[in-house]
FIMARZA-911480 format. One record per residue: residue in one letter; z, x negated, y negated of N, C-alpha, C, CB in turn. Coordinates in steps of 0.05 Angstrom, whole numbers, plus 5000, padded with zeros to 4 digits. Atoms other than C-alpha are relative to their C-alpha. Glycine has a CB too. Layout:
<nodes>
AZXYZXYZXYZXY...
</nodes>
This chain:
<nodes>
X500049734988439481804212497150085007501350214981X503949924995432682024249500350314996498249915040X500749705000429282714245501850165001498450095018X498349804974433583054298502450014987500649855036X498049995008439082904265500750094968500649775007X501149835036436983084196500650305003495949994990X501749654996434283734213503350045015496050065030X497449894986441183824263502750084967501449675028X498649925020445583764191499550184978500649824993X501349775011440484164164500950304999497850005012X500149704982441084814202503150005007497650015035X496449884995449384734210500950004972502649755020X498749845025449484774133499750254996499349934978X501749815004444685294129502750295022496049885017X498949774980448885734186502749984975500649905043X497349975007455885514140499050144978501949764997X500749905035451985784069499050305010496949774978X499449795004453786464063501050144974501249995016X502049894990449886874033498049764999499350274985X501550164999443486504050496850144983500249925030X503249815021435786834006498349975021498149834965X503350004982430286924046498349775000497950204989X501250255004427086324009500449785017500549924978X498550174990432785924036498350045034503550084995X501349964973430486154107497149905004499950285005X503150044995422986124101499249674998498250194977X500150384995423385314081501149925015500849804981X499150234971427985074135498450165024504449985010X502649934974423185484187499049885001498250175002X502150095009417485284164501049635002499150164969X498950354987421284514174500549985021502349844992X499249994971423184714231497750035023501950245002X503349994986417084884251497549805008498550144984X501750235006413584244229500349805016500349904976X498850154985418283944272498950025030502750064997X499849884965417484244336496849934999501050435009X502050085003409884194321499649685014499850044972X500250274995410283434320500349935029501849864985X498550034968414983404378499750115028502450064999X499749754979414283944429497450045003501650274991X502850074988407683714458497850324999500649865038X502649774983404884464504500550084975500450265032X500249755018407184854439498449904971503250134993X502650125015403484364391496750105006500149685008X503749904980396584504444499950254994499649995041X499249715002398785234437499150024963504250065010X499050005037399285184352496749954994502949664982X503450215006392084744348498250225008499249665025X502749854987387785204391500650354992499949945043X499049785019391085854349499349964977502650044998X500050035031389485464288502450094986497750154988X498049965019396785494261500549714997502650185008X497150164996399984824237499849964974500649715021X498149885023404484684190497549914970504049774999X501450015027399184544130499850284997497249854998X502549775012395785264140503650295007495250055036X497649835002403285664165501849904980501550005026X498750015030405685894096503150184997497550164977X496949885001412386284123500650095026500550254979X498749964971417086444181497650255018503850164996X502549814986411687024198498649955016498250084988X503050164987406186654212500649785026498249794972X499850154971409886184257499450115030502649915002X501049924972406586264331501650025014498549875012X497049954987411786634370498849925024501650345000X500349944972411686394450501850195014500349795013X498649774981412786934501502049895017498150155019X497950134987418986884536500349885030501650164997X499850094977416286734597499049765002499150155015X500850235004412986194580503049715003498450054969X497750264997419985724586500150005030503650054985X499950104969418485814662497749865013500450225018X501550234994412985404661498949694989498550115003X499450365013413884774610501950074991498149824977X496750085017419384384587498250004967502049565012X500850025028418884664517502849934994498550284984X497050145017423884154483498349744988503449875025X500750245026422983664426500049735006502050004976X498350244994426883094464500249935035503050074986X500150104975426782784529500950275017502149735004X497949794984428983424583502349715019497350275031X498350254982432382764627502449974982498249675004X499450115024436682734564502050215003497949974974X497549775012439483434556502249975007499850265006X497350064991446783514553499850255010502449914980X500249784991445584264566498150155006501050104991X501849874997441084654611500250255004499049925014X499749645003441385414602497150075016499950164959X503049914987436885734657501350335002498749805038X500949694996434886484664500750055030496350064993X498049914971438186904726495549985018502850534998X501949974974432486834790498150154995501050105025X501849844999426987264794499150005039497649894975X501050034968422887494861499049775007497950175008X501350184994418886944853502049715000497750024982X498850194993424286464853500649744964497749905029X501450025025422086184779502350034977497650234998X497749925030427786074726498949904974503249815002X500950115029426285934654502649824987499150294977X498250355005430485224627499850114975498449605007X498950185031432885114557502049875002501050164975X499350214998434384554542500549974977498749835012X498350025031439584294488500249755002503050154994X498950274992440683524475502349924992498649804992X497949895001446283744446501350244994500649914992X498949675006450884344439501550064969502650085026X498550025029453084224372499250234983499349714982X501149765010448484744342500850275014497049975001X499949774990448685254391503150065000498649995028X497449905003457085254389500250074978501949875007X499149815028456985364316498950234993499549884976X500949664997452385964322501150175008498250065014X497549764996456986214362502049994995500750085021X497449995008462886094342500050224972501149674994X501449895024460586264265500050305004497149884997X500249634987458686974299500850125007499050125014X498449854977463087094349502550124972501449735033X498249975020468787034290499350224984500149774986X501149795021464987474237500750305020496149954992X501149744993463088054286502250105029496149965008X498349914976467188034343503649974999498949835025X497050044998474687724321500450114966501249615009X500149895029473787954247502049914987500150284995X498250205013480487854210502649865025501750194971X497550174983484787594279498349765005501450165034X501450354989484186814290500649975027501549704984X499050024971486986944367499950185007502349935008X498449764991488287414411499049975033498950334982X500150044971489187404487497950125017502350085009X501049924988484087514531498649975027499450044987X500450004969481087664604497950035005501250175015X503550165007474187384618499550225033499449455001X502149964979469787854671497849895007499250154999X501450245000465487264686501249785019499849914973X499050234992465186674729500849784984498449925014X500150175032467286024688498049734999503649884991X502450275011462285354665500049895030501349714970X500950144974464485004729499050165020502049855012X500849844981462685564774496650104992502550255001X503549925002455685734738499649784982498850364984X500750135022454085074696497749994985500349815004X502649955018447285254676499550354986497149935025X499649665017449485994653501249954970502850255018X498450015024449386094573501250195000498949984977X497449815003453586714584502549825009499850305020X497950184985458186234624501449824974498349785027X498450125021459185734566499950144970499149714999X500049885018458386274515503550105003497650185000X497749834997464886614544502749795001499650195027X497850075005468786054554499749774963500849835033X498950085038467785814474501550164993497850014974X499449705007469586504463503849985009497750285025X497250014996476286364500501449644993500350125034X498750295014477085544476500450124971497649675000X498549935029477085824409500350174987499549914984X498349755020479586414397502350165018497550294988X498149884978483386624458502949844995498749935033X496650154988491386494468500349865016502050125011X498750244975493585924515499850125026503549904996X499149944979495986434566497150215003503350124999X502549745000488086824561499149895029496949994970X501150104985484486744629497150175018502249925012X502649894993478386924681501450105016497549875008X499349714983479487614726498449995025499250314983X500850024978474287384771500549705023497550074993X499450164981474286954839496850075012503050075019X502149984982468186884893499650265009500449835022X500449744986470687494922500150344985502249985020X500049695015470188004855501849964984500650275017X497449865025475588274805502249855018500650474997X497550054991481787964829502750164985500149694998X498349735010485288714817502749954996500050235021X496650075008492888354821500049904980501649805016X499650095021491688014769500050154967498649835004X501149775021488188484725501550214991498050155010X497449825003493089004734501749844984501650075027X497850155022498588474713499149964977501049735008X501150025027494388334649499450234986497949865000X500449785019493389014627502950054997498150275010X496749785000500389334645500549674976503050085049X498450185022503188664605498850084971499549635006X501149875029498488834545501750324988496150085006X497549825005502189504549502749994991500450095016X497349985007508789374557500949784972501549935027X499150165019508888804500498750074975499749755007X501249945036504389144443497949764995503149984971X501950295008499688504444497750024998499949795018X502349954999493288644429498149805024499249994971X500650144980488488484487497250065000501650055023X503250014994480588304496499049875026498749844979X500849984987476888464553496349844993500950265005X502550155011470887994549497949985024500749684987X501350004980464888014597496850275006502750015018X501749974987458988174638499650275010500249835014X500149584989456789014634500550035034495650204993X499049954971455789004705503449965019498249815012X498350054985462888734720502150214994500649744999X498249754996466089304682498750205007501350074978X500549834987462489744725501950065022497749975006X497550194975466189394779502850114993500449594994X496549915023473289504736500250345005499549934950X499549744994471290194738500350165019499050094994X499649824966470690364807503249855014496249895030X497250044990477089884824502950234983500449634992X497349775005481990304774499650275009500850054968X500949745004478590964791501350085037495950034990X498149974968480490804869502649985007499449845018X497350055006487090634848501350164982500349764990X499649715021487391294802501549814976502650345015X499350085022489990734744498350114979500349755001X500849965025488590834676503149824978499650414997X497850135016491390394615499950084973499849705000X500749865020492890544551500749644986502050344991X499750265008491789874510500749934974497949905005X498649985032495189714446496649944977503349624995X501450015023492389814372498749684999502050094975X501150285004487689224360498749845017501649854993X500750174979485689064431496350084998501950095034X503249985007476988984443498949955023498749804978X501450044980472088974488497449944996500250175014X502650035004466088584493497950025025500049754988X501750084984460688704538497349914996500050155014X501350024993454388434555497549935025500750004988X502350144971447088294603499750245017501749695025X500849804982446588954625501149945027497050035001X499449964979446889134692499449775024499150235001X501950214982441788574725499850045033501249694994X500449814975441289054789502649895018496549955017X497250194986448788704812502150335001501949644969X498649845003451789444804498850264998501449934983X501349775011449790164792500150074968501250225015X500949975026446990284727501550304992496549994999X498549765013450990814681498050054975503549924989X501649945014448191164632501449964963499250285013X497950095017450790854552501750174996499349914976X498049845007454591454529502149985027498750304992X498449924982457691504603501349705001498750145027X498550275002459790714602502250014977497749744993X498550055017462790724536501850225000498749954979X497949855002467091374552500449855013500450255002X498450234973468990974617501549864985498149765021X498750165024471790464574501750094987498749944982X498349785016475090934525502950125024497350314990X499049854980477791354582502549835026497150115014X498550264979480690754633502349814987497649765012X498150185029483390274574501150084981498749834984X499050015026484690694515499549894978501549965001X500349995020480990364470497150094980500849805000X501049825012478090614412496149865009501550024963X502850124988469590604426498649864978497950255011X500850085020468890384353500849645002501350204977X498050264986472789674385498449955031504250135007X500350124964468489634448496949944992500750295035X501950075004462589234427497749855017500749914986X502350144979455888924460499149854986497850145013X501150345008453388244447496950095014502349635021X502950044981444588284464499949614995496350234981X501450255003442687554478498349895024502049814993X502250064975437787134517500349734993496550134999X499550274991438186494552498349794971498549965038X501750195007432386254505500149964977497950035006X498550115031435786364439501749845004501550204983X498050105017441186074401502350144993499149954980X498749865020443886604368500450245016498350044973X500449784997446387264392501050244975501050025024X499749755014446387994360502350105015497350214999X498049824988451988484364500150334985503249844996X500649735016452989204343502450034990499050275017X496649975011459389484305501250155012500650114973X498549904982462589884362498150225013502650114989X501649904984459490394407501550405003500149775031X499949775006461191114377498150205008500349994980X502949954995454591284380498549835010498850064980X502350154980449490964431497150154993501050065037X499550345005444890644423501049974974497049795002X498950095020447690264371497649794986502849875009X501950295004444489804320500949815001498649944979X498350285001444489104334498249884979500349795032X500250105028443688584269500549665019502950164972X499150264987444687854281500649864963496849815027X499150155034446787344223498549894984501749785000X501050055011443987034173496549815006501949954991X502550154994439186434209498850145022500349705007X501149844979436586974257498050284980503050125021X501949775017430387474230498450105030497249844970X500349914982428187924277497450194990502550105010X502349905007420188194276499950235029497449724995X501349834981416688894319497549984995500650265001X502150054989410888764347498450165006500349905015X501649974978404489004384499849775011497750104997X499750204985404488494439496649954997501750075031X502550054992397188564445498949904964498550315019X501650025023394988484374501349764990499950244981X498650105014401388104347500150034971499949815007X498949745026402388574289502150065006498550294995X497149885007408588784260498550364998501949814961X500349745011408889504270501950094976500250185024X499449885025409790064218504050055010497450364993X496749914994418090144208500650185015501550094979X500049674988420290744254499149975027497850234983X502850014978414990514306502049825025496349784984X499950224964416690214381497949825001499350215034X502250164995414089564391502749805014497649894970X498750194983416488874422501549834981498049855018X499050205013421688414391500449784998501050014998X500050325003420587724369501949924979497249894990X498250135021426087344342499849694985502450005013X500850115014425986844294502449845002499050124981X496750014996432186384313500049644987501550065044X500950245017433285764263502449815021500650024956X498150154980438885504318498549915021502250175012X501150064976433385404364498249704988498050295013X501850335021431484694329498149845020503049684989X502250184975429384364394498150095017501449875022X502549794987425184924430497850094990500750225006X502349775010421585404395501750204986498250165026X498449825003424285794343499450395002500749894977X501049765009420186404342499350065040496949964971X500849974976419686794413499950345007501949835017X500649695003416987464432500750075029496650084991X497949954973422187744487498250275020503850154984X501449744997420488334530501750215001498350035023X499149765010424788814499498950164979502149954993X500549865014422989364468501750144980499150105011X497949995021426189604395498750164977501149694991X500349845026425990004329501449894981500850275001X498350125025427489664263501050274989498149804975X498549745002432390064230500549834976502550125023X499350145021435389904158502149865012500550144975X498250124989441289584188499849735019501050195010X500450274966437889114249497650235007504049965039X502249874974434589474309501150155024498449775015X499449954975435689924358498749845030499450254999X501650134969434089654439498650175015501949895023X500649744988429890194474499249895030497550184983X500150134979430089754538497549865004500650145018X502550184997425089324573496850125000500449855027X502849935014417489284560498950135026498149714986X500749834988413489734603496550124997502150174993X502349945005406189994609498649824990500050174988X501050175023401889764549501549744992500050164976X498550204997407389304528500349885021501950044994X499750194990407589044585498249845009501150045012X501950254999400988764596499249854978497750065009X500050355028401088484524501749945007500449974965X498250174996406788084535498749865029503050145001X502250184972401987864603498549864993498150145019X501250205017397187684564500949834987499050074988X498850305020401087304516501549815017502550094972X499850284986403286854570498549885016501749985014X503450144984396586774607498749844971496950355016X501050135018394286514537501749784995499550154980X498050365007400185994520499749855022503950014996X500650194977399085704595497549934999500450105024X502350135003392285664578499049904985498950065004X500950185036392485374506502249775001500850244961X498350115008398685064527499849705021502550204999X499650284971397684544598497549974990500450065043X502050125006391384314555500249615000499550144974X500150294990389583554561502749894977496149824995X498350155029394783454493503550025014499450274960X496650014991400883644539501249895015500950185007X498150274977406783294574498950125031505050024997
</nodes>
């Protein structure tokens, strides 16, 4: 058995051992770390000319978070990129410029989610039928919402669960037939998908004056914001929408935050109150920042969130996003994207990894 494969049975016990200590965490990082070090050339050049490696980094803290933009200009992966079985890229930008992760396999990243999705989103049902707002794997194959949603429906969905969209939007005949049937049979039913597309949902029943009322037990997951594909609502006014159209309760209509460049996503416990806190599971630790200093601010305080994601074995586990957040005893609130000050630290911190990182030591 080499490294990769070590370290891979490593980190899928570590996710099954529940509860896990902090200790437990801070040594498979810190291996995890040692790893990526070795392997993962620009972020080695990056580590050296920071003066971190693994002799002198004494806990998940200290590991050198890269900014998230930084995956749009090296292949940060441990293992051949020619190799991967899965490439997860970041939606377009103006500049054209996606950011790659790269998996050589998906073995980790499905038990993260699965593991999670189960806990926080299916709780005590092992099934339940549901209707995907989302294109599916073959239609986006480099989208991790794409193969996040259909795990989500290989293993936990009913036989007869399926996708609501087509090329040309909501495919409303169908949708209709899948709610009104959730009605008339008492079946509990999950609406799974992409915020922007139940924006969409909302303006098709609203022109159609429908409204459903959806049996005890049915859920709704959204996430990915809006990504300028729709008009932006404001949270309290989304999550009545929801409430108001479907009938179900807002404590049952949950949001998944994740990013192409984790592993792992967070979720909140229903959406009563907005914002909500989101928490993530056990191999996930979540630090606030100043971008410019890379200090943890004081508790209470707005700063930037770097996550700490032990599913990210072959990248980088430590990465400083540009969301902005408030630790909370529970997780963290999201106070949206970085802005101003924050946002030229997080500039800086990727003008420095491109320039500690395409040094003569990198692929």
């Amino acid at each position: 058995m080499n490294h990769q494969q070590e370290l891979i049975e490593e980190v899928s016990e570590f996710i099954h051992k529940n509860p896990a200590s902090d200790g437990d965490f801070n040594q498979l990082a810190l291996r995890i770390f040692s790893y990526q070090y070795k392997n993962n050339l620009p972020y080695q050049a990056f580590c050296r000319q920071k003066g971190k490696t693994p002799r002198l980094v004494k806990t998940w803290r200290d590991i050198p978070f890269v900014p998230i933009n930084a995956f749009k200009e090296v292949p940060l992966t441990c293992t051949d990129p020619e190799e991967a079985e899965a490439i997860f890229m970041t939606s377009g930008t103006t500049k054209g410029v996606r950011g790659k992760h790269y998996h050589p396999n998906l073995r980790i990243y499905d038990l993260s989610m699965t593991v999670n999705f189960k806990r926080r989103f299916m709780k005590d049902s092992e099934k339940i039928r549901m209707g995907v707002l989302f294109p599916t794997e073959k239609e986006l194959p480099n989208s991790s919402l794409a193969h996040y949603l259909a795990l989500a429906v290989k293993e936990f969905g009913t036989e007869d669960s399926c996708y609501l969209l087509n090329e040309n939007g909501i495919e409303i005949d169908l949708l209709l037939s899948e709610l009104g049937r959730a009605e008339v049979t008492g079946e509990p039913y999950a609406l799974i998908g992409a915020s922007y597309s139940f924006v969409h949902l909302f303006e098709e029943l609203e022109r159609l004056g429908k409204t459903f009322s959806l049996p005890k037990g049915s859920r709704i997951l959204d996430t990915g914001g809006y990504k300028k594909q729709s008009k932006e609502l404001e949270l309290e006014r989304f999550y009545q929408m929801l409430s108001t159209f479907l009938d179900v309760d807002r404590a049952e209509c949950i949001n998944m935050y994740g990013v192409t460049e984790l592993s792992t996503q967070f979720y909140d416990n229903g959406n009563e109150i907005v914002p909500s806190v989101k928490s993530g599971p056990h191999w996930i630790k979540t630090r606030i920042v100043n971008p410019l200093t890379g200090e943890e601010v004081a508790k209470g305080e707005q700063g930037v969130l770097v996550h700490c994601d032990l599913a990210n074995f072959n990248s980088v586990t430590t990465i400083l996003t540009e969301d902005l957040g408030v630790e909370t005893d529970e997780g963290f609130l999201l106070h949206g994207r970085v802005q101003g000050a924050e946002a030229r630290g997080c500039s800086i911190a990727v003008e420095e990894f491109i320039n500690l990182a395409k040094g003569p030591s990198s692929k």
